[in-house]
C-alpha positions in Angstrom: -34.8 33.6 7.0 -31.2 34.1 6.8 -28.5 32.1 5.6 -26.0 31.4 8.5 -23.5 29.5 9.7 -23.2 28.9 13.6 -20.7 28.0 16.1 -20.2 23.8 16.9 -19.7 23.3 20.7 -17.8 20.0 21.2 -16.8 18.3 24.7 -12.7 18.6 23.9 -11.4 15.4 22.5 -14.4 14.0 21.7 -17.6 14.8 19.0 -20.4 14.7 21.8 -21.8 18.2 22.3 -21.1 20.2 25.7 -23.5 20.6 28.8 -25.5 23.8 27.9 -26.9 25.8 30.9 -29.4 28.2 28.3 -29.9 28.1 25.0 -32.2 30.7 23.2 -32.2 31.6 19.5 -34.5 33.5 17.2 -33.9 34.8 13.1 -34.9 37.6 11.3 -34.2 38.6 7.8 -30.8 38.5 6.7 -29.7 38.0 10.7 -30.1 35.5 13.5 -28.9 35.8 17.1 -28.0 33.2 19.7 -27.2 33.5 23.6 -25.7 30.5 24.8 -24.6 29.6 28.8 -22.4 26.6 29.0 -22.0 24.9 32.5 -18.8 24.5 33.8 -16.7 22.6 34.7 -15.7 22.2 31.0 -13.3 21.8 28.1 -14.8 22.4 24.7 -13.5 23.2 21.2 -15.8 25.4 18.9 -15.4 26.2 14.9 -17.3 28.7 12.8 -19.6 26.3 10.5 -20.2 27.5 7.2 -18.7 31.0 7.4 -21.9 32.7 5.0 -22.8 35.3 7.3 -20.4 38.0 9.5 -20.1 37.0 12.8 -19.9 39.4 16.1 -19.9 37.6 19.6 -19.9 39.0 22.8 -17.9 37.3 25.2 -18.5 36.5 29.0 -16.0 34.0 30.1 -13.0 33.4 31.9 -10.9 30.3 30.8 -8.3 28.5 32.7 -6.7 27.4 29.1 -7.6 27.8 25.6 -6.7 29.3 22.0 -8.9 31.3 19.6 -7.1 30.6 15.9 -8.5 33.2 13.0 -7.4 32.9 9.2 -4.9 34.7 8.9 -3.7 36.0 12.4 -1.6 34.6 15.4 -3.5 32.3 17.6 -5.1 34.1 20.7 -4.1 32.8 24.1 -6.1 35.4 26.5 -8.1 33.9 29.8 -10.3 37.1 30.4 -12.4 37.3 28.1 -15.8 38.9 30.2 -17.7 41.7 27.8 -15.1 41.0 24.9 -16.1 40.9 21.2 -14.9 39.8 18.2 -16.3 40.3 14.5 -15.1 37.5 12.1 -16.2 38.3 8.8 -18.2 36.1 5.9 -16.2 33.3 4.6 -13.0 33.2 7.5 -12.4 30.6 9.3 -12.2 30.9 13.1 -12.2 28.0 15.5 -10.2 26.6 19.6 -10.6 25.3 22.1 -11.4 26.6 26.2 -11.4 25.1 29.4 -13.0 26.8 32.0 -14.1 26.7 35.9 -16.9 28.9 36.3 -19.9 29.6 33.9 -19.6 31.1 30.8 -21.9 32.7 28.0 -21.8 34.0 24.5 -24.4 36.2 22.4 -24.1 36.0 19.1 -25.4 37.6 16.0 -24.9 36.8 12.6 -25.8 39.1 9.5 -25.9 40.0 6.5 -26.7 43.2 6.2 -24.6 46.0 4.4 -24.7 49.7 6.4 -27.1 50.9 4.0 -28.0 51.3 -0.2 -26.2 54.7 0.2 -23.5 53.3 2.1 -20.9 51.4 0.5 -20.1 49.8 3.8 -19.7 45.7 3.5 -19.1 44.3 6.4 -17.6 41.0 5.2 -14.7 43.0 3.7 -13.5 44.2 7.1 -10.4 42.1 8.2 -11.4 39.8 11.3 -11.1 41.4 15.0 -10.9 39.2 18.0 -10.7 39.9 21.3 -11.3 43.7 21.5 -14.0 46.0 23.6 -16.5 48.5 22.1 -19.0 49.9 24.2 -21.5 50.9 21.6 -20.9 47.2 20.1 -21.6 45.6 23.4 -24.7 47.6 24.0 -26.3 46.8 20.8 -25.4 43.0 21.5 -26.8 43.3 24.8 -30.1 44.8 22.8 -30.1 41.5 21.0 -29.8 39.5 24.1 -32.6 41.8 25.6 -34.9 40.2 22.9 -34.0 36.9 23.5 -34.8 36.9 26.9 -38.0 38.5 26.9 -40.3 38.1 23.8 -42.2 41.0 23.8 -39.0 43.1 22.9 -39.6 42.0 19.7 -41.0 43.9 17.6 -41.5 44.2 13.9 -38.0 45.5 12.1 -36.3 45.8 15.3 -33.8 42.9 15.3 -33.2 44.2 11.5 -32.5 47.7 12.3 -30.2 46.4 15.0 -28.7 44.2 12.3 -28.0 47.8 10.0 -27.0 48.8 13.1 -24.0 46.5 13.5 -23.1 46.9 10.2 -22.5 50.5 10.5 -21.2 50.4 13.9 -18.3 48.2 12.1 -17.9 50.4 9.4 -17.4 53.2 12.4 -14.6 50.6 13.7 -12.6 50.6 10.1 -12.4 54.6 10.6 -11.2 54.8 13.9 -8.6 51.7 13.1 -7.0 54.5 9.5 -7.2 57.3 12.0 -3.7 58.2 13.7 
């Protein structure tokens, strides 16, 4: 099983937990994926607990108010966030708060993996990235949620070549980002 940290969903201005409309999560090794569905109306705050693993979350929401804070970078006031992404790495805080009207859902993966032995790709080194769109990401995140919802997707090293998957698709990211 892997070592990860994972997201705490709190109703805003208070420690009880939000209503949760789905809830499914399964690990693997050195990776774990979650796809949550929170009802609405609501106003929550969530914080990366125990940053050990990189974090990628796709984003399907649409907030009425809110603020994503990152180590390290401006705080994040955007209301459409449907099919964003954002990648913090191992060991960076990340945290804010959302209030929104309509449903909203998250599928998240954390890992560990590195692109490969040949590759000196590692993840956790890449600065954080919040907010962004990747097509190729979002398709492999959507493979993830694919295996949560239906169980017989999952087959043996799957979910772990997904995982490699991520981390070279990140690595991918870092080149196009140098590139002019």
């Amino acid at each position: 099983m892997a070592k990860v940290c994972h997201i705490e969903r709190t109703s805003r201005g208070s420690d009880d937990a939000i209503d949760l409309d789905a809830m499914k999560r399964k690990s693997w090794p050195g990776i774990a994926a979650e796809f949550v569905r929170v009802a609405s109306p609501a106003e929550f705050d969530f914080r990366l607990v125990n940053p050990a693993s990189n974090y990628l979350v796709l984003l399907n929401l649409r907030r009425v108010d809110g603020e994503t804070q990152v180590a390290g970078l401006p705080g994040m006031y955007k209301k459409d966030l449907r099919n964003k992404l954002s990648f913090i790495p191992s060991g960076c805080p990340a945290g804010g708060w959302s209030r929104i009207s309509k449903p909203a859902s998250f599928m998240a993966v954390y890992f560990n993996q590195t692109a490969s032995d040949n590759c000196h790709s590692d993840p956790s080194a890449l600065p954080p990235i919040v907010e962004f769109e990747d097509n190729m990401l979002r398709s492999t995140m959507l493979q993830f949620q694919a295996i949560l919802n239906d169980p017989s997707l999952d087959t043996p090293g799957y979910a772990e070549t997904l995982g490699v998957l991520l981390a070279f698709e990140m690595e991918r990211l870092k080149c196009q980002s140098k590139q002019p």
